[in-house]
C-alpha positions as CSV (number, residue, x, y, z in Angstrom):
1,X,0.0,0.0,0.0
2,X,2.9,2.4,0.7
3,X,4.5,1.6,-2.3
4,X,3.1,4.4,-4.6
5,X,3.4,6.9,-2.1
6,X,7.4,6.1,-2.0
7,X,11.1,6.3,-3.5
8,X,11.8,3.2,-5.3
9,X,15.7,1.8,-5.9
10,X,16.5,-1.0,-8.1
11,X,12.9,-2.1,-8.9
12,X,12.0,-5.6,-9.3
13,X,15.8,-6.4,-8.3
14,X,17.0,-8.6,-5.2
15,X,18.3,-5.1,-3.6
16,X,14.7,-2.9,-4.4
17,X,14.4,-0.5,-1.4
18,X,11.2,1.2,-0.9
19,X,11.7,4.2,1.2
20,X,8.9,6.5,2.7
21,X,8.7,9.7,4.6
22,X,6.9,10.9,7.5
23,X,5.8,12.5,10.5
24,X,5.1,11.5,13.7
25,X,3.1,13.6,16.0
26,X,4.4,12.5,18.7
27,X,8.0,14.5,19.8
28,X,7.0,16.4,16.6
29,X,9.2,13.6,14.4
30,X,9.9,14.5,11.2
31,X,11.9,11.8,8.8
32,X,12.7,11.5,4.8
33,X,13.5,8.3,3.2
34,X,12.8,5.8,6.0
35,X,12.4,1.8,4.8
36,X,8.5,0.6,4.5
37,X,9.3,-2.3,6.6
38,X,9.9,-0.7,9.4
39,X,6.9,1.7,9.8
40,X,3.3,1.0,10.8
41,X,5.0,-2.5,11.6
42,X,4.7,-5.2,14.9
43,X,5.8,-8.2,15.4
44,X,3.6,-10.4,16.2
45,X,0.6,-8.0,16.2
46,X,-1.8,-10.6,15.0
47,X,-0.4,-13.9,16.4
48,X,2.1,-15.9,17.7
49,X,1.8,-18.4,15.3
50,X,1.8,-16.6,11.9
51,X,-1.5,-17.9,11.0
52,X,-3.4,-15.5,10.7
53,X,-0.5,-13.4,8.9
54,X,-0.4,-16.3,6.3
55,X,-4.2,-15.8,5.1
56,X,-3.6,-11.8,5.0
57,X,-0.6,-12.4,3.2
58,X,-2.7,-14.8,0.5
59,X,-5.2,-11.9,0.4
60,X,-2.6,-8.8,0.5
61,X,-1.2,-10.4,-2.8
62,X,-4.8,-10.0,-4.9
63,X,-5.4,-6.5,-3.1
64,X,-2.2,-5.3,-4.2
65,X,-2.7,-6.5,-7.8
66,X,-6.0,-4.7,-8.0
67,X,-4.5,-1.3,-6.5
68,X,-1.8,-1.9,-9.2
69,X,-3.8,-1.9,-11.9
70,X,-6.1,0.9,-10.5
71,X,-2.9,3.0,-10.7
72,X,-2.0,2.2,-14.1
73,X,-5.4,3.3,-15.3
74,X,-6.4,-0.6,-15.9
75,X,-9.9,-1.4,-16.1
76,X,-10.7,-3.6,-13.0
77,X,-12.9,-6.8,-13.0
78,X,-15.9,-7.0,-11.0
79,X,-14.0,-9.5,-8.8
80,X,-10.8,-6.9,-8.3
81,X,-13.6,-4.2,-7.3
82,X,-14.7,-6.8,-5.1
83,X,-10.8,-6.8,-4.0
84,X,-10.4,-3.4,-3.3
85,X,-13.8,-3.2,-1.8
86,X,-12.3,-6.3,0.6
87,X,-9.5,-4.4,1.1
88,X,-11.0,-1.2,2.8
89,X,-12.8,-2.9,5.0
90,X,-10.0,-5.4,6.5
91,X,-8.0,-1.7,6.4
92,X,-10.2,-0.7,8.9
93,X,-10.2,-3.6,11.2
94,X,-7.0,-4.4,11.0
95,X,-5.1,-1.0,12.7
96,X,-3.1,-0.5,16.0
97,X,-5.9,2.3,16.7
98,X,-8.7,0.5,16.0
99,X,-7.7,-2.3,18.1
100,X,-6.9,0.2,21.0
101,X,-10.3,1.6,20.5
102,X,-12.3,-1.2,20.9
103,X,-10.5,-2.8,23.6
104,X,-10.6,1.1,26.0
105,X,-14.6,0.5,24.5
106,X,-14.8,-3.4,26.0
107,X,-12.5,-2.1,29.4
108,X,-15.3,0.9,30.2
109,X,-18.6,-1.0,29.8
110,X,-17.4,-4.0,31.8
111,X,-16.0,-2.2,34.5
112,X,-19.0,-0.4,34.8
113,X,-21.3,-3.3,34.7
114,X,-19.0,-5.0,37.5
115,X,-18.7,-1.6,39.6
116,X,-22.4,-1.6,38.9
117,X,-24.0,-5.1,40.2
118,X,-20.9,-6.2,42.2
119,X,-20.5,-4.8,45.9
120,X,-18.4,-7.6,46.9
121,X,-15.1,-6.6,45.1
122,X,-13.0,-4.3,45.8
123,X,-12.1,-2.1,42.5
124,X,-8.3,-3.1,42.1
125,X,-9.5,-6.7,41.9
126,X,-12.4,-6.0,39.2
127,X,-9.7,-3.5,37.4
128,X,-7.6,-6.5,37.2
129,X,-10.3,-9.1,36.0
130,X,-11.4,-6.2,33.2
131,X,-8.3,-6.1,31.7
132,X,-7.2,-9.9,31.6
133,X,-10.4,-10.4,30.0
134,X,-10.2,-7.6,27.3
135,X,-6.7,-8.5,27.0
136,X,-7.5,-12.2,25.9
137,X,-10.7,-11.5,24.1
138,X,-10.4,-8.4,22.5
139,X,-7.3,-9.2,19.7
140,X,-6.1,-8.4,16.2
141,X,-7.9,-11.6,15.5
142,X,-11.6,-10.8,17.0
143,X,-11.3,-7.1,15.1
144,X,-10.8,-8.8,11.9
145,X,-13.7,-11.3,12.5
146,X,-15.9,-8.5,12.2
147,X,-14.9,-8.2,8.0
148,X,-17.2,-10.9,6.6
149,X,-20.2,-9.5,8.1
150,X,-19.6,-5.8,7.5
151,X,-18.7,-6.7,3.5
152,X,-22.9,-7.4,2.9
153,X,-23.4,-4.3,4.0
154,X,-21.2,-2.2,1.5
155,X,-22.1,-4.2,-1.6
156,X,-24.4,-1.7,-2.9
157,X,-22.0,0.8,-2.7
158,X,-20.3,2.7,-5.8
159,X,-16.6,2.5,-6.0
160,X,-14.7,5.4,-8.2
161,X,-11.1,6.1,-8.7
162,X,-10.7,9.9,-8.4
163,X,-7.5,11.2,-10.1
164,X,-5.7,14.2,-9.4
165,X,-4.8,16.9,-11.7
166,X,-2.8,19.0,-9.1
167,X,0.3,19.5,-8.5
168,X,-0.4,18.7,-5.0
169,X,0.3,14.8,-4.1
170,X,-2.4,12.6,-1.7
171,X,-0.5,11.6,1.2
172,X,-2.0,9.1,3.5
173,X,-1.6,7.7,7.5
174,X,-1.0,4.9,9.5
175,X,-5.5,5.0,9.2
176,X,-6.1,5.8,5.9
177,X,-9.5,4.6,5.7
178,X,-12.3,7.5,6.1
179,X,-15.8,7.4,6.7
180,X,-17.8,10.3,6.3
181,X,-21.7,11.1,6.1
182,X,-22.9,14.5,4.4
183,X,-26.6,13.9,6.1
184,X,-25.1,13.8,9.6
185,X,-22.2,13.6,11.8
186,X,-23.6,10.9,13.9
187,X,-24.4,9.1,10.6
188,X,-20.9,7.5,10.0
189,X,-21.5,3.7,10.1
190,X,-20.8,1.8,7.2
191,X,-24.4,0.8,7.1
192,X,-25.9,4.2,7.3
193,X,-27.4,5.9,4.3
194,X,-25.5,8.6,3.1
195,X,-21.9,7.2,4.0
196,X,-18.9,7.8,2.1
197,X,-15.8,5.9,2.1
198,X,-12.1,7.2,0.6
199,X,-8.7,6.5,0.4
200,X,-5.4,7.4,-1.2
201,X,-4.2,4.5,-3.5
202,X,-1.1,7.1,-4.8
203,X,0.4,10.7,-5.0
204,X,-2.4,11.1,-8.0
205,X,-5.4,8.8,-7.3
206,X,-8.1,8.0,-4.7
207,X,-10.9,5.4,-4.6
208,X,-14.3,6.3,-3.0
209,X,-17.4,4.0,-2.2
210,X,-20.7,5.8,-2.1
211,X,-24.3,5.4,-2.6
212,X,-24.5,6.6,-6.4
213,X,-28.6,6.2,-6.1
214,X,-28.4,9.3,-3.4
215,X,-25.6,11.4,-4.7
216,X,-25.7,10.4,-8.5
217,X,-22.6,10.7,-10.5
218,X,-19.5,12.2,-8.6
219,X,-16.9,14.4,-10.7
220,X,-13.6,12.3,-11.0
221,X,-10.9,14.3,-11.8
222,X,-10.2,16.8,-9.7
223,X,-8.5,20.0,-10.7
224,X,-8.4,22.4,-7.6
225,X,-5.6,22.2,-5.4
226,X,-7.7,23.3,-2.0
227,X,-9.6,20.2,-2.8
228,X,-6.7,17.6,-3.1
229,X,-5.5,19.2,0.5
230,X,-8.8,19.0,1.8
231,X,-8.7,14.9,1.2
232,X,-5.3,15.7,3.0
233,X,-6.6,17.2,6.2
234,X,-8.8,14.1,6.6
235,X,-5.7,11.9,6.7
236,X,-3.9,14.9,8.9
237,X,-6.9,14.5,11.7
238,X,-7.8,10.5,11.1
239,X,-3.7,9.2,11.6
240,X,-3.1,7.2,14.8
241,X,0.7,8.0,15.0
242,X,2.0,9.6,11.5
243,X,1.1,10.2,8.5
244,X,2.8,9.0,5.1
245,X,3.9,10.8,1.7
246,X,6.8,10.9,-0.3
247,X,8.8,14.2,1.2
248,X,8.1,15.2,4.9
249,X,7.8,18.9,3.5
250,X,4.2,18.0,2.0
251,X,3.4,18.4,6.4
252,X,5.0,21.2,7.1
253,X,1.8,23.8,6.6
254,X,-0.6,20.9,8.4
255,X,1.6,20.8,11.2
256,X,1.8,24.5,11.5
257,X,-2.0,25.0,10.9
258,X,-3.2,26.0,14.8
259,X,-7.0,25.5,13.7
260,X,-6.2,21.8,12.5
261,X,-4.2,20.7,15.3
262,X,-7.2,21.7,17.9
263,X,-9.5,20.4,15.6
264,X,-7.5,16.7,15.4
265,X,-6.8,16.7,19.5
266,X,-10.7,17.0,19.8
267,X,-11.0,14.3,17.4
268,X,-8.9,11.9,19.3
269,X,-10.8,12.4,22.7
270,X,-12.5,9.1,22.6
271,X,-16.2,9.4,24.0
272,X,-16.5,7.3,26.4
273,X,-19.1,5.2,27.1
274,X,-21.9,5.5,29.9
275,X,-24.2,2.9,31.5
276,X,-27.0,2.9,34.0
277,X,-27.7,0.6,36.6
278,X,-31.5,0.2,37.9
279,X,-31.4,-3.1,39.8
280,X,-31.9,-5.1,36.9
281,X,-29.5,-4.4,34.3
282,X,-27.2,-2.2,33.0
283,X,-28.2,0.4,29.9
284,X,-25.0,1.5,27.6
């Protein structure tokens, strides 16, 4: 995925070196021509084992064939929009934020139901319980369970490559999937009508998903610059840890832009989740 978005040496050779740039938010890190391999990496993020690696690697290989051919202005196959579609959503599951997220989700409604109908326990104890369970049950692995019954939902939506006619690149983030709903802020599942879906595939091209029976036929090439930086913010505000592009000078006027920094901090002030005890059960 970070390959177009890079500086490629001896292509398709034994000694090909795919070097990125980025920034990091935190310390304020900025870096130029830093291997792929080791950023947005773990080991042993989804397993032990490998297992699970194996199958994503099997699937990486037809994802990256169909985002390869999107960039060379191929003409995709149902099946490869069915790819890329595939993609996007495993994208979303599969992140170090999104894994963090639902686990601080699962820790705060379980404590609560515990503080809630358990007077027996001293907190430290149910704390402790919380967490091993969360720890155990809420994995790479259970995230990425959720994929085969979230792809039903998006069949039905449109998928367009949007190609930039800038001279301003896309650059992307360590969560580089976006969801967005015109009809509503609280509107952004993948389910809800209205819901838009992009990412950067390159410097020069974007794909979108959206719901061409509501918002009829979108405009593909895009010719204003605002707009292409615009798509940029999105990645600015949506990245975990950094954010991806070819030169680390493509952040400089993001990471100087007061108004965008306040407006990603509130972004990243997770809402917690409240419940309500009443004897019975507990209300989330």
């Amino acid at each position: 995925y970070m390959k177009p978005f890079s500086i490629i040496k001896n292509e398709g050779t034994k000694k090909e070196k795919v070097l990125i740039s980025f920034y990091q938010f935190k310390d304020n890190l900025f870096r130029d021509n830093v291997p792929t391999t080791s950023v947005c990496s773990e080991d042993f993020f989804y397993d032990e084992d490998g297992k699970i690696e194996n199958k994503l690697a099997e699937k990486e290989n037809k994802w990256g064939s169909a985002i390869l051919k999107t960039n060379r202005n191929e003409e995709l196959t149902a099946s490869e929009i069915s790819d890329v579609r595939e993609f996007m959503v495993y994208q979303i599951s599969r992140t170090k934020a999104m894994l963090e997220h639902n686990q601080d989700m699962a820790t705060t409604m379980l404590t609560n139901v515990l503080y809630n109908q358990t007077s027996d326990l001293d907190k430290s104890v149910i704390k402790e319980i919380v967490e091993k369970k969360v720890e155990t049950e809420i994995t790479s692995e259970y995230n990425l369970d959720f994929v085969k019954d979230t792809l039903p939902i998006i069949n039905d939506l449109k998928m367009d490559i949007l190609e930039n006619k800038t001279d301003v690149a896309f650059f992307t983030s360590d969560v580089p999937v976006i969801i967005v709903n015109p009809l509503g802020v609280h509107r952004a599942g993948l389910g809800n009508i209205g819901t838009v879906v992009f990412f950067p595939i390159s410097q020069k091209k974007m794909v979108m998903f959206y719901d061409s029976k509501l918002y009829g036929k979108i405009t593909e090439e895009i010719q204003d610059s605002e707009c292409i930086n615009a798509f940029n913010k999105y990645q600015y505000v949506s990245a975990d840890e950094r954010i991806l592009a070819l030169n680390s000078i493509e952040f400089e006027k993001f990471t100087q832009d007061k108004e965008l920094n306040t407006f990603r901090e509130k972004f990243h002030v997770s809402a917690k989740t409240t419940t309500n005890y009443d004897g019975i059960g507990t209300f989330m």
